[in-house]
C-alpha positions in Angstrom: 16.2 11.7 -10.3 13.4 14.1 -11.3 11.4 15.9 -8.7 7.7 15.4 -9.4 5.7 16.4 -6.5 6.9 17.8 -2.7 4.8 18.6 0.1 5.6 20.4 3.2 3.3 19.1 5.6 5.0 20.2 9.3 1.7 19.4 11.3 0.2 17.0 13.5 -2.4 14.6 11.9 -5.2 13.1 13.9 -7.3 11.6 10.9 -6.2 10.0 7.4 -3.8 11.8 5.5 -4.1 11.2 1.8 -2.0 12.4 -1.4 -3.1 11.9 -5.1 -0.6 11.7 -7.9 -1.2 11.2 -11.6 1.9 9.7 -13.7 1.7 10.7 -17.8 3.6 7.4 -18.4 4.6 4.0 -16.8 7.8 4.4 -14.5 9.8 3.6 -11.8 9.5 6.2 -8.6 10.9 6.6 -5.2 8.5 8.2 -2.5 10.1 9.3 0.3 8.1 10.5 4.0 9.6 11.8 7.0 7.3 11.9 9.9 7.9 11.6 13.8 6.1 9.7 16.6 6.1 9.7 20.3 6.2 7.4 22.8 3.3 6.4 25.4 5.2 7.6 28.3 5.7 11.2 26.0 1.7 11.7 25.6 1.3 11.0 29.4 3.6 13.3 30.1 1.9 16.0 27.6 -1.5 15.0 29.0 -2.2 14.0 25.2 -3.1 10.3 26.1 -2.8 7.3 28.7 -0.9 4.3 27.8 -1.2 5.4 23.5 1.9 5.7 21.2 1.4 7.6 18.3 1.7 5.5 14.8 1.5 5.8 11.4 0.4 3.5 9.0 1.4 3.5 5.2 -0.7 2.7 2.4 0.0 2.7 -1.6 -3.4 2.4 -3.7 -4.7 0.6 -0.7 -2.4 -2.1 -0.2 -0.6 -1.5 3.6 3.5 -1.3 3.2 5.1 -2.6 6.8 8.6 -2.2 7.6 8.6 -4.9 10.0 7.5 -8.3 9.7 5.3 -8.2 13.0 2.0 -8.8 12.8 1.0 -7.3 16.2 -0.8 -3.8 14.9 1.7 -1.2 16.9 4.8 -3.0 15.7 3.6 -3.1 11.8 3.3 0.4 11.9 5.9 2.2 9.1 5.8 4.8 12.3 6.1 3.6 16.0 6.0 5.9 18.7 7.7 4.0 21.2 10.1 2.9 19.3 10.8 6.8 18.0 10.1 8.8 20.9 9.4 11.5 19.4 12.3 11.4 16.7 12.1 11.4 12.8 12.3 9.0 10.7 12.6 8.3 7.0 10.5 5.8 4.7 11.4 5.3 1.3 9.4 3.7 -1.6 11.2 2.4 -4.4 8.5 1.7 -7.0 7.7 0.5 -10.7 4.1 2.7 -11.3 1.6 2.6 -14.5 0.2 5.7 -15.5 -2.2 7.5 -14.5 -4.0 8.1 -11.1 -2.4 6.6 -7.8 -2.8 7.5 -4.1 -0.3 7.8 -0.5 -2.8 7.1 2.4 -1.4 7.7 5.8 -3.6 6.2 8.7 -3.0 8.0 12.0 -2.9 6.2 15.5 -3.3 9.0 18.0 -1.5 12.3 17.3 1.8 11.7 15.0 3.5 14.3 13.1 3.8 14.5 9.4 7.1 16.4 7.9 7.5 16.2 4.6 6.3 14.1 1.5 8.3 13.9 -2.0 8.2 12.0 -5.4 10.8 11.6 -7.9 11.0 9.8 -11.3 13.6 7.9 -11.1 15.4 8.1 -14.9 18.8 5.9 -14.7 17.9 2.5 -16.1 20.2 -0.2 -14.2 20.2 1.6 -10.4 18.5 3.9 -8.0 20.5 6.3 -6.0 19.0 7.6 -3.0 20.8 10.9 -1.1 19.3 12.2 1.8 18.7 15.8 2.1 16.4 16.4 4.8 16.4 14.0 8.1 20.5 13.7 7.8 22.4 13.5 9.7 20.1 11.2 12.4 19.0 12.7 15.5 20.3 12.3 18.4 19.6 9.6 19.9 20.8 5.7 21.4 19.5 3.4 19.1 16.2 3.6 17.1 14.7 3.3 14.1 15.9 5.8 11.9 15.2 5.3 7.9 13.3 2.3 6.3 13.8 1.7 2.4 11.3 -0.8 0.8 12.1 -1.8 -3.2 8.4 -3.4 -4.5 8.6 -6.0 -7.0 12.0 -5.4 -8.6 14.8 -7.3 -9.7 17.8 -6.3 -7.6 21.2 -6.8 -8.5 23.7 -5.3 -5.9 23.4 -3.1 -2.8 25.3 -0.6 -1.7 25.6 1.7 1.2 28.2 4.4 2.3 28.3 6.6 5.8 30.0 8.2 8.1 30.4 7.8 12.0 32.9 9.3 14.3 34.1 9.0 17.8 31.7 12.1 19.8 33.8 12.2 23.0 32.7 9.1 25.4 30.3 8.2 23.0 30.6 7.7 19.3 28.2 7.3 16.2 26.8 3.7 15.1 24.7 2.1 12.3 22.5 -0.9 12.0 22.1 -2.5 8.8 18.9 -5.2 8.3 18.2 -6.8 5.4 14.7 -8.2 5.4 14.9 -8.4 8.9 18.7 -10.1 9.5 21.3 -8.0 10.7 24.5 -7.7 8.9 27.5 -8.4 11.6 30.2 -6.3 11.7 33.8 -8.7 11.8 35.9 -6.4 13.3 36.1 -7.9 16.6 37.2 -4.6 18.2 33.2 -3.0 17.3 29.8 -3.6 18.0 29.3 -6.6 16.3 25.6 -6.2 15.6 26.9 -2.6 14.3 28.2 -3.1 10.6 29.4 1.0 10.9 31.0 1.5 14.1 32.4 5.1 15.2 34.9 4.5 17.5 36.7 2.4 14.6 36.1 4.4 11.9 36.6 8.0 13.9 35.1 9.9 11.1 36.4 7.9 7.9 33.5 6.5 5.4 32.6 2.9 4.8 30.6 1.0 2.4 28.7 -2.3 2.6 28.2 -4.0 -0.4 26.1 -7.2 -1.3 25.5 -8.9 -4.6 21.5 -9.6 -5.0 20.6 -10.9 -8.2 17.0 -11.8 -7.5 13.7 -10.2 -7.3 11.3 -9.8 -4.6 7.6 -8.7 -3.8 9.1 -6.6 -1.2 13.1 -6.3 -0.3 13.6 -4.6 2.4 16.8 -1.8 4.3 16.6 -1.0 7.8 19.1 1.4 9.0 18.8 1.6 12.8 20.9 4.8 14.4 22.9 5.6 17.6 23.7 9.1 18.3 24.7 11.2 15.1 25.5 9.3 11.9 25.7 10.4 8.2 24.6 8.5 4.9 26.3 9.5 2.2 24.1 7.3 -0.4 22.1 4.1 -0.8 22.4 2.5 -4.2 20.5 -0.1 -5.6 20.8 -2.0 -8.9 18.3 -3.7 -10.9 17.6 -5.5 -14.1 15.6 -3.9 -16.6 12.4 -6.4 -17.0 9.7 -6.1 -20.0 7.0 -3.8 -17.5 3.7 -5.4 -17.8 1.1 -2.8 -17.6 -1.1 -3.1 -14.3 -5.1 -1.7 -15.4 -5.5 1.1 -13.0 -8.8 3.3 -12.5 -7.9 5.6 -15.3 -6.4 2.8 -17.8 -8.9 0.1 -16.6 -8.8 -2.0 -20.3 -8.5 -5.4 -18.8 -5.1 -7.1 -19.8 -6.3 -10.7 -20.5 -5.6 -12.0 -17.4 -7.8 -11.2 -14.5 -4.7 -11.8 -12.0 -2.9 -8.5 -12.9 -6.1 -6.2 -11.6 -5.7 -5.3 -7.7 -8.8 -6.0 -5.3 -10.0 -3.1 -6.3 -10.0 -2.9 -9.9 -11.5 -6.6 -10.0 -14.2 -5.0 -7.1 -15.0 -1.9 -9.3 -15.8 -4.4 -12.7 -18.1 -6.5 -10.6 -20.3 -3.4 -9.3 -20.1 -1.7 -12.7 -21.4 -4.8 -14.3 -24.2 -5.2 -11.7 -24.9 -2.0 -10.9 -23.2 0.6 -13.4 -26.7 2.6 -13.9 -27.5 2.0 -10.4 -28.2 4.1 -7.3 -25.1 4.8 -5.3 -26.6 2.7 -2.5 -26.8 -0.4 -4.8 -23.4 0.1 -5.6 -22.6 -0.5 -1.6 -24.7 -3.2 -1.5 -23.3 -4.9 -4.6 -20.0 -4.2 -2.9 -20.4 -5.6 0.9 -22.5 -9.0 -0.6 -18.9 -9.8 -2.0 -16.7 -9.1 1.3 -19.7 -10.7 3.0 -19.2 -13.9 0.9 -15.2 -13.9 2.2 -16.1 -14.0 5.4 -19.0 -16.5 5.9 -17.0 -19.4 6.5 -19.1 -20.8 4.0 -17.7 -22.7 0.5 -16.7 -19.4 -1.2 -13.2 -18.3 -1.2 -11.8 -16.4 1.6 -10.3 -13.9 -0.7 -12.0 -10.8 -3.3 -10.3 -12.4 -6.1 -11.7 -15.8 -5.4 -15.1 -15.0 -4.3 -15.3 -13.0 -7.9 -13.6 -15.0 -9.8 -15.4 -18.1 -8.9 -16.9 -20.0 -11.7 -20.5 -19.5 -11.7 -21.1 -16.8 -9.5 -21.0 -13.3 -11.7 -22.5 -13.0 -15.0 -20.4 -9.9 -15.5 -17.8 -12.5 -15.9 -18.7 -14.8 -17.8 -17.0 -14.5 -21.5 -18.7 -13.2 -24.6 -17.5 -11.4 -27.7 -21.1 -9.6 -28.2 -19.7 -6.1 -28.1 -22.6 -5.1 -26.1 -22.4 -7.8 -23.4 -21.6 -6.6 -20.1 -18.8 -8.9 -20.0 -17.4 -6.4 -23.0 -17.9 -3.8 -20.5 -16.0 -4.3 -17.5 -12.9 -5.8 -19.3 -12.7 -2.0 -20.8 -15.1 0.3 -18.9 -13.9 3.6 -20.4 -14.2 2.1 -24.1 -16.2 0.0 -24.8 -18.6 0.5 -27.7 -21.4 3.0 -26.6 -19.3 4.5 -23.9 -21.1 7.7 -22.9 -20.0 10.3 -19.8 -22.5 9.5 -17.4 -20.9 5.5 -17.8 -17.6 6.7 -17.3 -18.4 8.7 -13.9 -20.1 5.5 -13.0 -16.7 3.6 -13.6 -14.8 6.3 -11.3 -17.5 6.2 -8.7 -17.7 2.3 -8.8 -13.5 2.3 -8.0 -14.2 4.8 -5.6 -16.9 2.5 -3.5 -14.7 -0.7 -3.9 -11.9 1.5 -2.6 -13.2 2.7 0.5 -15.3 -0.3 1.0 -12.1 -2.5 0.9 -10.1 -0.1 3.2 -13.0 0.0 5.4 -14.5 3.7 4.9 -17.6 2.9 4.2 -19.1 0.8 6.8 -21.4 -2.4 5.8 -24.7 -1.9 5.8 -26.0 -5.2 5.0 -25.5 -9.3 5.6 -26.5 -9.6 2.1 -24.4 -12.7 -0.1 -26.9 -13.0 -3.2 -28.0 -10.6 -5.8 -30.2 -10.3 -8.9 -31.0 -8.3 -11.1 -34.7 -7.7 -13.5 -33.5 -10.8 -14.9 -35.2 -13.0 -13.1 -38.0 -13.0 -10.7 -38.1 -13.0 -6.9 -40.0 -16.2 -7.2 -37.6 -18.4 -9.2 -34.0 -16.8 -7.4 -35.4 -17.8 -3.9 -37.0 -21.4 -4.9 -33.9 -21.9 -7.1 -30.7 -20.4 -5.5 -31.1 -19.2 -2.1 -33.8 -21.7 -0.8 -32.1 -21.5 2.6 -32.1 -17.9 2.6 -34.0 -14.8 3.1 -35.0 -11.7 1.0 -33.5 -8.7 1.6 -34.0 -5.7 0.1 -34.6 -4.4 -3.1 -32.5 -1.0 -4.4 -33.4 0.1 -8.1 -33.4 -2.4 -10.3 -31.4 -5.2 -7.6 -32.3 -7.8 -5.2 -30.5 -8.6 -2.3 -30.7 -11.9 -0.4 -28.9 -13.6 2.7 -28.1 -17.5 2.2 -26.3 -19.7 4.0 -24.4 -21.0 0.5 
């Protein structure tokens, strides 16, 4: 394991937290977060807030990571103040990661406090061992969440944990084990059966789970729940070595011949550089919302970005040509395509940018628009032929924007 970027945070965040990275090469990572949260009954106490926990939310190049399977927004949270009370607790990322630019966002509820932030390369081929150094042993405590470790889309082949727990006194150390959200039952009928590592059995001595996998998952995930003061000695996982297909990312955009590999974004970003590359900023927006618009009009378009952009018909940026100066040519490889200048390549970074924050929800919508055009056409023809049931907009530069039913 390789060290490639640490942060010491050690400070309460009340607005988004974000952390850029850039990988030379394609490879597998672990990211690892420590952060506490308190409980409701805490900030009332502290005069902070009535009746708020603070929570954290996790997000890897815009897609949200959950450690529960709740859909109820305070129990998604990777962080939950009621359920920490104050304590820390551990989050760690096992990922496969292309090169180049990617980005940790971390989405405050209230006041929560952000530790520590780390990212290793992880360089063994056929496992991933994960030893704690900070956060370990747990805190105090009688039963709580205490470290979450979520593997992304890789093939696992076995699991195994080791600890320690001992008899404190009248009380003793315990460990939960969940996988994906069922617990592992502990058989000695002497323990706590929903506690696989019990310390009043063990009194000190280590034990390891292990579990044969062998299959692969879009998200697999370890909950390790603690009660008073255990210690993890490691957390290895195996996996299968799988031919990586490359994922186009805002710095290696080139399109890899099958639309269904870009995320939301990347798809977003071609669409508003092939409408409105040379465009004003504002355009860009625009160009941007008519799509999300389109999702959620309840109308015949898809209910998704993909779908809505990658309906047939819809976006002549998409639609196939091998004229090297089509636009089509363009958004499959925005960075080189023939012609590429600089002022087209910060228009690429600028167009990700937009569809970033617009899909995340930092830039608010400005408009109800659905249809667009550019010089191509005529006002005349696009509202006679297209959007008879619609209205005129607005136009921005060189676009048109229109409302319409369908």
């Amino acid at each position: 394991m390789k060290l490639i970027k640490e942060e010491k945070i050690s400070k309460e965040i009340t607005g988004k937290y974000s952390c850029d990275f850039v990988f030379p090469e394609d490879g597998l990572y672990l990211i690892e977060i420590i952060a506490s949260a308190k409980s409701w009954w805490q900030n009332i106490k502290s005069r902070r807030t009535f009746f708020e926990d603070d929570d954290i939310f996790l997000y890897l190049d815009n897609q949200e990571i959950t450690t529960s399977r709740y859909t109820k927004k305070d129990a998604s949270s990777a962080w939950n103040g009621n359920e920490l009370c104050g304590l820390e607790k551990t989050v760690v990322i096992a990922v496969s990661l292309s090169k180049g630019k990617h980005i940790i966002d971390l989405k405050p509820d209230q006041s929560p406090y952000l530790k520590s932030l780390a990212i290793s390369k992880i360089e063994e081929k056929d496992k991933i061992s994960y030893i704690p150094k900070n956060n370990n042993p747990a805190e105090r405590s009688s039963g709580r969440s205490w470290l979450s470790y979520i593997i992304l889309d890789l093939f696992i082949t076995k699991l195994s944990i080791s600890t320690k727990v001992d008899k404190n006194g009248r009380d003793d150390d315990d460990l939960k084990l969940l996988i994906n959200g069922e617990i592992q039952k502990n058989e000695n009928s002497k323990s706590h059966r929903d506690w696989y590592w019990c310390g009043k059995i063990l009194r000190g001595n280590d034990k390891t789970f292990t579990k044969d996998i062998n299959s692969k998952n879009k998200q697999f995930n370890l909950d390790l729940y603690s009660d008073e003061t255990p210690l993890l000695r490691n957390i290895e996982i195996g996996i299968k070595s799988e031919e990586t297909k490359r994922i186009p990312t805002v710095d290696n955009p080139l399109w890899t011949g099958d639309f269904g590999d870009d995320a939301d974004e990347i798809l977003l970003a071609r669409l508003i550089f092939g409408e409105a590359g040379g465009e004003p900023r504002e355009t860009k927006i625009w160009v941007a919302w008519s799509v999300i618009n389109r999702t959620k009009a309840n109308s015949w378009w898809p209910r998704t970005i993909r779908g809505a952009i990658l309906q047939p018909g819809q976006y002549d940026p998409f639609k196939p040509s091998e004229d090297p100066r089509s636009i089509y040519q363009k958004i499959i490889n925005p960075l080189g395509y023939e012609g590429v200048g600089t002022t087209d390549k910060k228009s690429w970074y600028e167009c990700y940018q937009i569809a970033r924050d617009v899909i995340s929800g930092e830039i608010n919508n400005p408009t109800t628009a659905t249809h667009i055009h550019g010089i191509g056409v005529t006002r005349d023809w696009f509202e006679k032929n297209v959007v008879p049931k619609g209205k005129f907009l607005k136009k921005i530069g060189n676009t048109y924007f229109y409302w319409s039913p369908n």
